[in-house]
C-alpha positions in Angstrom: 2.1 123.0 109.8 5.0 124.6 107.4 7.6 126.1 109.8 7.3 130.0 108.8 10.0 131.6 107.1 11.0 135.1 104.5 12.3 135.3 101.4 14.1 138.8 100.0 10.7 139.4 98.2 8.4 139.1 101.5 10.7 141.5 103.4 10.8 144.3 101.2 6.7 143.7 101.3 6.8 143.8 104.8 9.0 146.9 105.1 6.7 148.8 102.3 3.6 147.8 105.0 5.5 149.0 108.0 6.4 152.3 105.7 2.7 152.4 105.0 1.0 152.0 108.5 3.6 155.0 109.8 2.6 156.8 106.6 -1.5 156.1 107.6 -0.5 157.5 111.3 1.1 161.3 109.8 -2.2 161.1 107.6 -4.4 160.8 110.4 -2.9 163.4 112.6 -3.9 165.7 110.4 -7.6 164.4 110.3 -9.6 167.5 109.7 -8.6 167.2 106.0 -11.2 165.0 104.5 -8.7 164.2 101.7 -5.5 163.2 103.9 -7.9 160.8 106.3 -9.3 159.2 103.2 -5.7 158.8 101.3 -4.2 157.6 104.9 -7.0 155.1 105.3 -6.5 153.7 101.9 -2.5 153.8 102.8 -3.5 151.6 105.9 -5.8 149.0 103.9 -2.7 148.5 101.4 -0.5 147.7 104.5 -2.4 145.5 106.1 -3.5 143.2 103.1 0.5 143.1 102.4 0.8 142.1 105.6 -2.2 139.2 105.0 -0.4 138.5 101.9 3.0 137.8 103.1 1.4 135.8 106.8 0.0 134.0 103.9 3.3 133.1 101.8 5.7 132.5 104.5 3.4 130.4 107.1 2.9 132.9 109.6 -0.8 133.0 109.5 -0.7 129.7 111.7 1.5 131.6 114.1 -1.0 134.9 114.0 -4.1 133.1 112.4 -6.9 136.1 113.1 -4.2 137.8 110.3 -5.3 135.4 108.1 -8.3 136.3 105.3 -8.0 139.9 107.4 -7.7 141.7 104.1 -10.6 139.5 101.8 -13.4 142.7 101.8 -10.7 145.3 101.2 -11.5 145.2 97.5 -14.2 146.3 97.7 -13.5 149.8 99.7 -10.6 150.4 97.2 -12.1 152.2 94.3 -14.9 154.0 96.6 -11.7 155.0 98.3 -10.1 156.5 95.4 -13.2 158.0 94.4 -13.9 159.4 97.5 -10.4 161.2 97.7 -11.0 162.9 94.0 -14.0 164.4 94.9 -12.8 166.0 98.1 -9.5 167.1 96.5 -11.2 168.5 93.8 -14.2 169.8 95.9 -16.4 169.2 93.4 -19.0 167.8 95.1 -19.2 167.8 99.3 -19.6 163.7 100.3 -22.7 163.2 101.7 -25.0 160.5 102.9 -25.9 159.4 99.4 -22.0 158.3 99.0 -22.6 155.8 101.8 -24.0 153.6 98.8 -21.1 153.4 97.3 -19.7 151.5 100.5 -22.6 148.4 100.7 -20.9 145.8 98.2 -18.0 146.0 101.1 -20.6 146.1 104.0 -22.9 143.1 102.3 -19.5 140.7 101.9 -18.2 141.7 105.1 -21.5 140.3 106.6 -20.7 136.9 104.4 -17.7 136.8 105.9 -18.3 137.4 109.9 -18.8 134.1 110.2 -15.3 133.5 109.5 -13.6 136.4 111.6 -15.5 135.4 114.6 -13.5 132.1 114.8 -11.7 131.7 117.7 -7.7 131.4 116.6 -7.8 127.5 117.7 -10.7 127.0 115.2 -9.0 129.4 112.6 -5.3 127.4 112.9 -7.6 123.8 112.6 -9.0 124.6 109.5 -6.2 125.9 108.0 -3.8 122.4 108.7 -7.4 120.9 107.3 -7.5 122.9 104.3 -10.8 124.1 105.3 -12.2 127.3 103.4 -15.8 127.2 104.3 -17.4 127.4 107.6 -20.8 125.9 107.6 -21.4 122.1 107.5 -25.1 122.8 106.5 -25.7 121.5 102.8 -27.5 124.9 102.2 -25.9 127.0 103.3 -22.4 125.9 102.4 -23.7 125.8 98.9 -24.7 129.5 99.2 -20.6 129.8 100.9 -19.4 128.2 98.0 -20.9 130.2 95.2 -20.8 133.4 96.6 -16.8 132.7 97.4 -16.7 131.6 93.8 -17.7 134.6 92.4 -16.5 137.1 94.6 -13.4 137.4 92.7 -15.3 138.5 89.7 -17.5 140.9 91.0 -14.3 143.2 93.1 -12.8 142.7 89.6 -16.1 144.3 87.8 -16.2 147.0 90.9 -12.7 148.0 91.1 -12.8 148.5 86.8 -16.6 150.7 87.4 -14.4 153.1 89.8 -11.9 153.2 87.4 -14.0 154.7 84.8 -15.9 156.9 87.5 -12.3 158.1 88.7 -10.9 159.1 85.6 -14.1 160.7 84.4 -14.2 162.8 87.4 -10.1 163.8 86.4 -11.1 164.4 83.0 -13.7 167.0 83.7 -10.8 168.9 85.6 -8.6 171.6 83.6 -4.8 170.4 85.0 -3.4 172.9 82.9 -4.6 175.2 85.2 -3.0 173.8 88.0 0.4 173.7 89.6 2.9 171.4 88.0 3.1 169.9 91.4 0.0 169.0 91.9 -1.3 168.3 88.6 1.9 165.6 88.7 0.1 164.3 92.2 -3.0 163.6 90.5 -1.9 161.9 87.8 0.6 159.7 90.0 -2.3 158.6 92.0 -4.7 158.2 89.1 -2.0 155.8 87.5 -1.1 154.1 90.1 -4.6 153.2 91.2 -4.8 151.9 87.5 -2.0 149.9 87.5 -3.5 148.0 91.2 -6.8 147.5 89.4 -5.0 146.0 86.2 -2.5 144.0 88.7 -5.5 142.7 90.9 -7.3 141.7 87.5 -4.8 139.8 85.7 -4.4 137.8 89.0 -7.6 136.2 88.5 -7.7 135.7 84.9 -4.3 134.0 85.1 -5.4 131.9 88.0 -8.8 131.0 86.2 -7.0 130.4 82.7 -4.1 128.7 84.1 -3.0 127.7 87.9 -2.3 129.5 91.0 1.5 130.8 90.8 3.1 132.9 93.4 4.1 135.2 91.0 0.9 136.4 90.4 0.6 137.5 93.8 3.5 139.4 93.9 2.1 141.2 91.3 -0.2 142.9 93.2 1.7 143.5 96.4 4.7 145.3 94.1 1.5 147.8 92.8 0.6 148.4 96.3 4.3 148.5 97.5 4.7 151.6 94.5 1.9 153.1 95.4 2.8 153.3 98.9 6.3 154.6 98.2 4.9 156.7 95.5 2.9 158.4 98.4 6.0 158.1 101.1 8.1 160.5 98.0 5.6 162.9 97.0 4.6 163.3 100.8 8.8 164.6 101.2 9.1 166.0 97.8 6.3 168.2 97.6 4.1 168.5 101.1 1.9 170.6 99.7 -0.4 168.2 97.6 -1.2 166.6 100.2 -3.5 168.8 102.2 -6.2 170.8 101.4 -8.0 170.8 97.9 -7.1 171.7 94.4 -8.0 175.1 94.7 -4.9 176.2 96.6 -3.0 174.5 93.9 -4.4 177.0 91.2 -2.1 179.0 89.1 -3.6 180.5 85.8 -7.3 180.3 86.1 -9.3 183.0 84.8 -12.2 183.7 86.6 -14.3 185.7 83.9 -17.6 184.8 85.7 -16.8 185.5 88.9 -18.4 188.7 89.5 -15.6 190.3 91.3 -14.5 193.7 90.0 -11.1 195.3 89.1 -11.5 197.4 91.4 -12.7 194.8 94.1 -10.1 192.9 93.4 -7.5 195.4 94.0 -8.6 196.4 97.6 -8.7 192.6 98.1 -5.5 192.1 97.2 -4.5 195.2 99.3 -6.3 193.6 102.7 -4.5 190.1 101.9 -1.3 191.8 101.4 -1.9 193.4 104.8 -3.1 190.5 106.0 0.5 188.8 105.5 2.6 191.7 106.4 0.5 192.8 109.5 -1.1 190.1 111.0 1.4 187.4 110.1 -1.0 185.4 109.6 1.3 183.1 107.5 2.7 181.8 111.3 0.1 179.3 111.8 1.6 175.9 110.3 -1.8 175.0 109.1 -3.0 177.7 107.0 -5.6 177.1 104.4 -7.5 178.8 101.5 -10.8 179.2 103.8 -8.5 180.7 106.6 -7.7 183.8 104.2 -11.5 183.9 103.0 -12.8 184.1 106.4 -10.0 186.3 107.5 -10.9 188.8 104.7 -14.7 188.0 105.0 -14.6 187.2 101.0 -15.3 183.8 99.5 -12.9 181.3 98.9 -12.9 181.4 94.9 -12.6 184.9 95.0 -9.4 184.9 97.3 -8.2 182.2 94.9 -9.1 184.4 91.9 -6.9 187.3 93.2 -3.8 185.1 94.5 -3.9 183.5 90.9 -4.7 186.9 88.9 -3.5 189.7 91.1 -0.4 188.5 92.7 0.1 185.8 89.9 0.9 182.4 92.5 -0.3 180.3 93.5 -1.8 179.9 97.4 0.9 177.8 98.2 3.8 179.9 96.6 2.4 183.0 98.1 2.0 181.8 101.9 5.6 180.0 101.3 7.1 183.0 100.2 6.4 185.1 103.4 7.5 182.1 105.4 10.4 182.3 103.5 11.6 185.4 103.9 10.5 185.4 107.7 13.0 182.5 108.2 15.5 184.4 106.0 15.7 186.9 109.1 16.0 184.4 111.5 19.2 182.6 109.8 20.3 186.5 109.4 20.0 187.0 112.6 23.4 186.1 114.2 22.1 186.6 117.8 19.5 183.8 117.8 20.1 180.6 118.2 17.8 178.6 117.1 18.0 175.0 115.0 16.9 174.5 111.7 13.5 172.9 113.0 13.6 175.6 115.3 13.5 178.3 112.5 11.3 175.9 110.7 8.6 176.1 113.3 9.1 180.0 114.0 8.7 181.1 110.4 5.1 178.9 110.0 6.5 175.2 108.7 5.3 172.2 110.3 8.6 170.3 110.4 12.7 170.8 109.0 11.8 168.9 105.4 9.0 170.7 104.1 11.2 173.8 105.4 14.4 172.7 103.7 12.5 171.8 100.3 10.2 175.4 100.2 13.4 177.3 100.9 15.5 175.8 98.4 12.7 176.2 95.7 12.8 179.6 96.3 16.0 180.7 96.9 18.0 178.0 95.0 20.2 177.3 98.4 19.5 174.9 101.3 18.9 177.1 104.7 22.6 175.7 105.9 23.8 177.2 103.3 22.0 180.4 103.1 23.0 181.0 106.9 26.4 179.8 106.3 26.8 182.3 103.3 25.6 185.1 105.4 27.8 184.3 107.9 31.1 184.7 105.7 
């Protein structure tokens, strides 16, 4: 048994999975949002397989051995992952019980591999100082292990290359120019980064086929996990907004010329979502989505959309920000208050002080210290 030990490489792994996991958790808590469950369960498989990885580098699996393996099936929930989130982000199409399909290649190895996950931790920790990879000592069936083992590897490579094509078809087919720069710089992050895992996770095998098995290769793919789970981590602080709800509250130029809504139905829409904000505030509640406003104004979303985009000329995000904005512009104002920053945050509609900070200082070009501090003077 080696005695367990990290390198500078398997740290920084281990800190991006820790990152990732407390990433997963602010994901879930939000868990109405089809699009931030999905993106904070594919967050949460890339953590835990870096975790698999590095119990597998340093020795540590024969310390925690049910780690060991843990990760094997997650291949094959990646790309109907990805897939998944596109479709709800762009709501082109609800998810319904066909998309379950998508998910038996994962279900029908998991099943192979039960056998192995219902070892007991002494059995697991004997065959790994054995070198023991297969279970069953029947001739038949450990044939059947062997070559469905073998080829595995080349099927989640075949899988994870289908849902790359199926991914960035379902991008192409989507205007970007018509969306926020934010946003339309969210997709493409993710889009590239999921390609760069897929081309990572691929050239693993093919080196290891065409040559030997190097640790380097390995690292490989935890480093395109690590990214993308930094590259979530920085979007998530930079720009909050991308992360909930769907494109359509990203929209910014869209012309709606079939939409059947009148000028002049457009105008008195705009006039009951103007009221809408000044009145009723509605801006206040932290959560606020597009369908809040529809249902509000007892229109449909795409129309509400087509007069934030056309009539007011923003965006949904940009438009609910700004009232926030200048709500929390009265509070810093006010000099008999006395509230904190996250205080203010949470009275003029924000969730928490960063997206607070970042959405004021977008709009007004100073930080909200710095706004109060130069009212103050």
């Amino acid at each position: 048994m080696p005695e367990p030990s990290l390198d500078n490489w398997t740290i920084i792994f281990l800190l991006a999975a820790a990152q990732g996991i407390f990433l997963a958790v602010i994901l879930f808590l939000k868990a109405k949002q089809k699009a931030r469950f999905i993106l904070g369960i594919i967050v949460l498989l890339f953590s835990v397989s870096l975790i698999d990885y590095v119990a597998f580098w340093t020795g540590y699996r024969f310390i925690f051995p049910h780690i060991n393996r843990i990760s094997t099936t997650f291949p094959f929930l990646f790309g109907p992952l990805f897939y998944f989130y596109v479709k709800v982000f762009f709501d082109v199409h609800k998810l319904s019980i066909k998309d379950v399909f998508h998910l038996f290649p994962f279900l029908i190895y998991l099943i192979i591999q039960l056998p192995y996950y219902l070892q007991t931790g002494a059995v697991k920790v004997d065959m790994l100082i054995n070198r023991d990879f297969f279970v069953f000592e029947n001739g038949f069936l450990l044939s059947w292990e062997v070559y469905i083992n073998s080829y595995a590897p080349i099927v989640m490579v075949l899988h994870l290359l289908l849902y790359i094509v199926l991914v960035f078809r379902l991008i192409s087919e989507r205007d970007l120019e018509k969306v926020a720069d934010s946003a339309s710089r969210w997709i493409r992050v993710l889009q590239y980064s999921f390609l760069g895992f897929v081309l990572s996770f691929a050239s693993y095998y093919v080196m290891v086929y065409l040559f030997s098995y190097n640790l380097s290769y390995d690292y490989a793919i935890s480093v395109a996990m690590s990214f993308f789970i930094y590259g979530i981590g920085y979007f998530g602080y930079m720009s909050p907004e991308v992360m909930s709800g769907s494109i359509d509250e990203h929209l910014e130029k869209e012309k709606y010329s079939n939409s059947g809504l009148t000028e002049q139905s457009a105008k008195e829409l705009k006039e009951k979502l103007t009221l809408l904000m000044e009145k009723d505030k509605v801006y206040l509640k932290s959560d606020l989505k597009l369908i809040d406003l529809a249902i509000a104004v007892n229109e449909s979303k795409h129309h509400v959309s087509q007069v934030i985009n056309d009539e007011l000329n923003t965006s949904f995000s940009f438009f609910v920000n700004e009232y926030r904005i200048k709500q929390s512009q009265k509070l810093l104002e006010d000099k008999s208050q006395h509230l904190n920053m996250f205080g203010i945050a949470r009275e003029s509609g924000f969730n928490n002080k960063t997206t607070f900070s970042l959405a004021f200082k977008r709009h007004t070009g100073l930080t909200p210290s710095s706004y109060k501090e130069k009212n103050l003077q």
